[in-house]
C-alpha positions in Angstrom: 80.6 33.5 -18.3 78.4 36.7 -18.6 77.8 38.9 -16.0 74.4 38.4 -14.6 72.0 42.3 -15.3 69.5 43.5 -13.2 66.5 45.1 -14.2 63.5 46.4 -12.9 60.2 44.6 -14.2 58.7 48.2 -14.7 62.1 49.1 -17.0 61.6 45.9 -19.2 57.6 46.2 -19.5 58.3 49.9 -20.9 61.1 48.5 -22.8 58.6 45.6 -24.1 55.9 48.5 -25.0 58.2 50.6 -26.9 59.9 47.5 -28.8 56.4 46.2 -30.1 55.4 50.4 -31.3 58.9 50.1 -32.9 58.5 46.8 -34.5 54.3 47.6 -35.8 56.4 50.5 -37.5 58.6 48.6 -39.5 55.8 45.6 -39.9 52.5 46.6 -40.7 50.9 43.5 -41.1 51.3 43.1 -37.5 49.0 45.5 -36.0 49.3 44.8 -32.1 48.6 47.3 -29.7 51.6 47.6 -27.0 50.7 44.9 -24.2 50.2 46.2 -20.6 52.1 43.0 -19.4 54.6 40.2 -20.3 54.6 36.9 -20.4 57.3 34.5 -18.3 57.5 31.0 -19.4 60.7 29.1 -19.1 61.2 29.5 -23.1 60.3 33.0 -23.7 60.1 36.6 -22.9 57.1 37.9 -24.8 54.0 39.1 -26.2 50.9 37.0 -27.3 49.6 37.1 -30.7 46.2 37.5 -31.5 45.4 34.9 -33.9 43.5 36.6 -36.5 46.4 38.4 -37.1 48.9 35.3 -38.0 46.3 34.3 -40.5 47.3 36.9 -43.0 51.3 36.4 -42.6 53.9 33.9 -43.3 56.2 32.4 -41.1 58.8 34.5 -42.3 57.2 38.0 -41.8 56.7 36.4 -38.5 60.1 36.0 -37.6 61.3 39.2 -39.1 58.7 40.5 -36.5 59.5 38.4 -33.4 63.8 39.7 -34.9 63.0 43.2 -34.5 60.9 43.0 -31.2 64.2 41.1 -29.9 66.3 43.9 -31.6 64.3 46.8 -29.8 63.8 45.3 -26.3 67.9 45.0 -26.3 68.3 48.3 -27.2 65.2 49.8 -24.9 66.4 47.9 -22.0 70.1 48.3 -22.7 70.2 44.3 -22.8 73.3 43.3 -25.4 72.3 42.1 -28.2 74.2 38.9 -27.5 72.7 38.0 -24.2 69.4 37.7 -26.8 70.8 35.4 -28.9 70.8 37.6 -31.6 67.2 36.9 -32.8 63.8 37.1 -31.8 61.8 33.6 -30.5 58.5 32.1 -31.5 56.6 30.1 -28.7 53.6 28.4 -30.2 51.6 25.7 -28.1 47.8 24.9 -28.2 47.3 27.6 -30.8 48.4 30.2 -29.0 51.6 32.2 -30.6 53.9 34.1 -28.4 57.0 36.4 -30.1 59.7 37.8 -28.0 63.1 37.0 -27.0 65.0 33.9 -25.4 64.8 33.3 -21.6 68.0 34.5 -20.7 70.1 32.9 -18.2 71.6 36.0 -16.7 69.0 38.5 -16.2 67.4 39.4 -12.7 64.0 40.8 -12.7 63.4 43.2 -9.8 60.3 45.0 -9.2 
């Protein structure tokens, strides 16, 4: 089993915000500003999609997205790679679109 991480909420919003200016970089369809907070579900780590965006990109450019937020938010935050699952996640429910990484079991969030 892993070793549980710690980090601070303030380290993994920065982390978040510098991931997604990364990620608009390499991506841009997805013009997103960096969000000024994150959102915790029992799914996802992540940032919501406007939708007017995701009607001008596939579901492929989409994941390659959601892959490299993932990628830069485990290097930003020094999270392993592995403890992301190795790819980005896409939450979708009642049309609203959230891209991000996998809960993970083993990280504590202190403020």
């Amino acid at each position: 089993m892993t070793q549980a991480q710690s980090l601070s909420l303030n380290q993994f919003t920065h982390a978040v915000q510098a991931a997604v200016k990364s990620a608009v970089q390499k991506h841009p369809k997805f013009k997103v500003e960096p969000p000024q907070g994150v959102t915790f579900s029992f799914l996802i780590r992540g940032i919501p999609v406007p939708e007017n965006l995701l009607a001008n990109v596939t579901f492929g450019e989409t994941q390659a997205f959601a892959n490299e937020l993932a990628t830069q938010i485990g290097a930003q935050s020094g999270m392993a790679a592995a403890s992301l699952g190795g790819q980005g996640a896409i939450h979708s429910v009642g049309g609203h679109i959230i891209l991000g990484i996998p809960a993970v079991d083993q990280l504590q969030l202190k403020q």
